[in-house]
N, C-alpha and C positions, 0 to 999 in steps of 0.2 A: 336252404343252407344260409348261416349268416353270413351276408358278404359274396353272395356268388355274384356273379358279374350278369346287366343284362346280355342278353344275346342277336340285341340286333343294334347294328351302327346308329352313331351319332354323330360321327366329323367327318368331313368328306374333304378332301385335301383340292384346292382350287391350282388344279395342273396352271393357269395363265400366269403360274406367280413360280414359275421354276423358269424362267426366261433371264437367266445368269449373265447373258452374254457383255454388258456393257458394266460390269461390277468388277473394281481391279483384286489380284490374286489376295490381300488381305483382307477386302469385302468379301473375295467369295469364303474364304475362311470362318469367317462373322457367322456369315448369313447360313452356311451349312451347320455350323454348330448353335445356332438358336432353332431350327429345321430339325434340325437330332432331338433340340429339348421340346419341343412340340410334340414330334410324333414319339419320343418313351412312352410317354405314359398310357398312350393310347392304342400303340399298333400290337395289340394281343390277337389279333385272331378274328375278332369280335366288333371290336367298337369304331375303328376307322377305316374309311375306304376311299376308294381312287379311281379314275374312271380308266379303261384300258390304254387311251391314248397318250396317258400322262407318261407313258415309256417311250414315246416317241417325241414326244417337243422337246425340240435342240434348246440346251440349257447353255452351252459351252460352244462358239464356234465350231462348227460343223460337227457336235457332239450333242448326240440325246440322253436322254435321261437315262435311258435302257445301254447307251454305250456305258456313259459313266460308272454306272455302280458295278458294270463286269469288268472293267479293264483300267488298267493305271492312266493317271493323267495328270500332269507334272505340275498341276495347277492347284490338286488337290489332295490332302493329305491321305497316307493309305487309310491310317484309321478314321477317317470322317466317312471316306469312303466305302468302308468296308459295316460301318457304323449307320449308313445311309441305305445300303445294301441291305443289310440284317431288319431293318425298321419296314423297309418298303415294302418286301418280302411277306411279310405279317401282316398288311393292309388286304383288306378285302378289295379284290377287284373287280368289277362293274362294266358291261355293256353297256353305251347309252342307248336311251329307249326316245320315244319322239316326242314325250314331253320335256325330256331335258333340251333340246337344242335352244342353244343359246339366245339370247333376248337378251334385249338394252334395260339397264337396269340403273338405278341411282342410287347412290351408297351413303346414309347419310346425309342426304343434301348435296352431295357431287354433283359435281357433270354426270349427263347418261353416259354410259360407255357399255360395249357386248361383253355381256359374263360369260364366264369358261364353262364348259361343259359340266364341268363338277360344283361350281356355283349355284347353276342354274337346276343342278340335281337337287341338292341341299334347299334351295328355295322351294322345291316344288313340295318337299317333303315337310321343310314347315310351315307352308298352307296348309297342308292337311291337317295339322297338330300337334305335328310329332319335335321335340325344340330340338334344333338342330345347332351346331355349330361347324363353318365351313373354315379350316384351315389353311391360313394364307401367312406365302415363305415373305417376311418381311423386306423383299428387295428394295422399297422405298416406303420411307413411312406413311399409314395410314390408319383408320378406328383399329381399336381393338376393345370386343368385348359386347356387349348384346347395341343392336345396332336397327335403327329402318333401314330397309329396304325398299324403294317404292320398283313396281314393274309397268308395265303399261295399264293392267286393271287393278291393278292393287299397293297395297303395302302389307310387307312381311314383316317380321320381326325375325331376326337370326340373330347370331354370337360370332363374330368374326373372331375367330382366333389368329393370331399373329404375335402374340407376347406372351412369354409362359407364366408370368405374375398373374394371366387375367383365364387359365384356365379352372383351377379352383371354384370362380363365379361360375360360369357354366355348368358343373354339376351341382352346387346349392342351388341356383336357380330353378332345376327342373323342379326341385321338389315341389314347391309353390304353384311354378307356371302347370304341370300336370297334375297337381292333386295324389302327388304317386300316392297308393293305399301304404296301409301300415306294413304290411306283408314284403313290402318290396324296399322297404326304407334300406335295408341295407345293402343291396346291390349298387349303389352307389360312394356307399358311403367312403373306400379307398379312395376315388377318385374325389371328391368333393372335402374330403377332412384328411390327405393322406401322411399325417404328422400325428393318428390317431389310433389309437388300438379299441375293439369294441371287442367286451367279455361276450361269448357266447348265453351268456344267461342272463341278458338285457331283454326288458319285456316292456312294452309302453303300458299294459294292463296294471304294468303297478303306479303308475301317475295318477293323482286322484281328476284331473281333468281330462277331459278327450283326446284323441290323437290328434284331432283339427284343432284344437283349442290351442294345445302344445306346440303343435309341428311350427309354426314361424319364431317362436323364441329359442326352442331347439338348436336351429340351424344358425339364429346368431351367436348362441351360446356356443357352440361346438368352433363353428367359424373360427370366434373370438381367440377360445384355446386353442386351438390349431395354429393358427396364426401370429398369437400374442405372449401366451402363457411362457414357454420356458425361457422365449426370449428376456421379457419382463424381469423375472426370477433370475436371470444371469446379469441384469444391466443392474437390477437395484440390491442384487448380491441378496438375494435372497426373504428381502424387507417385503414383507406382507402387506404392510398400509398403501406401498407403493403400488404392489399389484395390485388392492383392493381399487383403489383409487383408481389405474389405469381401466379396469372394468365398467367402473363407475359411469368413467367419462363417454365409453361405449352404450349407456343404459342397460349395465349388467352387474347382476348385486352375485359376487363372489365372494371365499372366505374360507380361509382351512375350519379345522374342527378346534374348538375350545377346549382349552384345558381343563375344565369339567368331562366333557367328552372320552377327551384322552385319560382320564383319570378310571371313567367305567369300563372297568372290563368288559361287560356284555356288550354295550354299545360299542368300542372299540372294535369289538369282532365283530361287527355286525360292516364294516366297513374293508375287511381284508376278501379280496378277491383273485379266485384261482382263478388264472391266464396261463394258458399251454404248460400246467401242471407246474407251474410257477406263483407261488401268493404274491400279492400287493396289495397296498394298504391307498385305498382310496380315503387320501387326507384331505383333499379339497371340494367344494361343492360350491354349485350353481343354482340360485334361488329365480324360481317363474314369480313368485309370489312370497309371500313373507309365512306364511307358513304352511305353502305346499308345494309340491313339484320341484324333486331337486334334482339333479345329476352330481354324481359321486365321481371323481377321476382322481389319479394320481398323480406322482410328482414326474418329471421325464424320467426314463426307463435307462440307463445306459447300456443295460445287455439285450435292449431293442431298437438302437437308434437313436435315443433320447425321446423317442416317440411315449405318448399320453394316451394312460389304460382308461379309455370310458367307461366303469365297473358297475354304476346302478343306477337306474332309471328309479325313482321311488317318491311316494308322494312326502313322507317325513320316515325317516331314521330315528331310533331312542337318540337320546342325548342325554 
């Protein structure tokens, strides 16, 4: 199915960083609602998990994690709470097993210091392969976003998450660092593009290049518009050359369709796309090459969000 979610974790929530205790009632405020925005996007069922102890480290003067989210506490708002409650609930919870126990680790070039039980899970898992990113509650600032790790035999590569501008990265990233097959590109692709709509009847078979040829222009192109596009189009009030150009600067050859274009019927239809029995007219496109491999998207959507229909994967369109 397009867009089903993988089904096994990928962020594992670093319990050492819910240690609230010396943060005043406005920090804790901050810090619980950038913690919310971390774990939205992720606590489905599926994708993030927590080690069982992380309900017992006192977050709050003689208050654990597992008091907090069942009972009022004058310190913290009901809905942050109830908000914290509902997210944590949805995290897959975890035993630790004896290769997680903790180990001195360096973060970036840090000092050594002992990582938390769910750190050191999340490390073990990306030795093995698998890209991980371990979630950490920003109580004081520090990296965020793919990171060394050195251990005492090694160095790891992980994704500290801590800032929710830098989650994004971490799902384009796998596509690269794992080679995900074609089959699986879109299980990701909400998380890594989530400003994006994909037609069901997107096929990389119709690109005249390979899937490996495409796959790294792809994801900056996508990125770009996810990221860039309707902002672009609302700052330059709609001026084209401005957006072309903001592209440009990206090393991305973007551009609506030509008044020629628009003038052929056939071709014109060849550009409108049924999304949940709704058309749209994919007037914009994304050149890999100057006369093959484009992607076809729309203008923002307003009875979807303003989100952007990605509608045809194709190597050239009539024009």
């Amino acid at each position: 199915m397009l867009g089903e979610p993988d089904d096994d974790y990928r962020v594992v929530l670093d319990e050492g960083s819910l240690d609230w205790r010396r943060l005043t009632n406005t920090e804790l405020r901050d810090v619980l609602g950038v913690f919310g925005d971390l774990l939205e996007p992720v606590a489905n069922g599926q994708l993030a998990a927590l080690m069982d102890s992380a309900y017992s480290i006192e977050c709050l003067p003689d208050v654990t994690v597992g008091d907090l989210i069942y009972a009022p506490h004058p310190a913290v708002p009901r809905d942050e709470r109830v908000r914290l409650a509902r997210l944590l609930d949805k995290c897959r919870v975890l035993e630790p097993q004896e290769e997680d126990l903790p180990q001195f680790v360096r973060i970036d070039g840090d000092e050594w210091k002992e990582a938390s039980w769910g750190m050191t899970h999340a490390l073990v898992r990306a030795a093995a392969g698998r890209a991980m990113s371990c979630l950490v509650v920003p109580v004081v600032p520090g990296p965020s976003g793919w990171t060394a790790v050195d251990r005492e035999a090694d160095q790891v590569d992980i994704h500290i998450l801590s800032d929710p501008a830098e989650a994004t990265g971490f799902w384009r990233e796998i596509y690269t660092r794992e080679s995900t097959p074609e089959d699986q590109f879109f299980t990701l692709s909400s998380l890594a593009f989530p400003k994006l709509l994909f037609a069901p009847s997107l096929s990389f078979r119709r690109f005249k290049g390979t899937y490996l040829e495409v796959l790294p222009w792809l994801i900056r192109l996508l990125g770009a518009v996810n990221d860039h596009f309707a902002n672009d189009l609302n700052k330059h009030a709609g001026d084209h050359n401005q957006v072309i150009a903001r592209f440009s600067a990206l090393g991305l050859d973007v551009s609506p369709e030509s008044p020629s274009t628009r003038g052929n019927a056939k071709a014109w239809a060849q550009r409108l796309v049924t999304y949940k029995d709704a058309p749209y007219r994919c007037e914009w496109h994304g050149k890999r090459l100057w006369n093959r491999d484009r992607v076809h998207f729309s203008l923002p959507i307003p009875e979807q969000d303003g989100r952007i229909l990605i509608g045809i994967f194709v190597g050239h369109l009539n024009t």
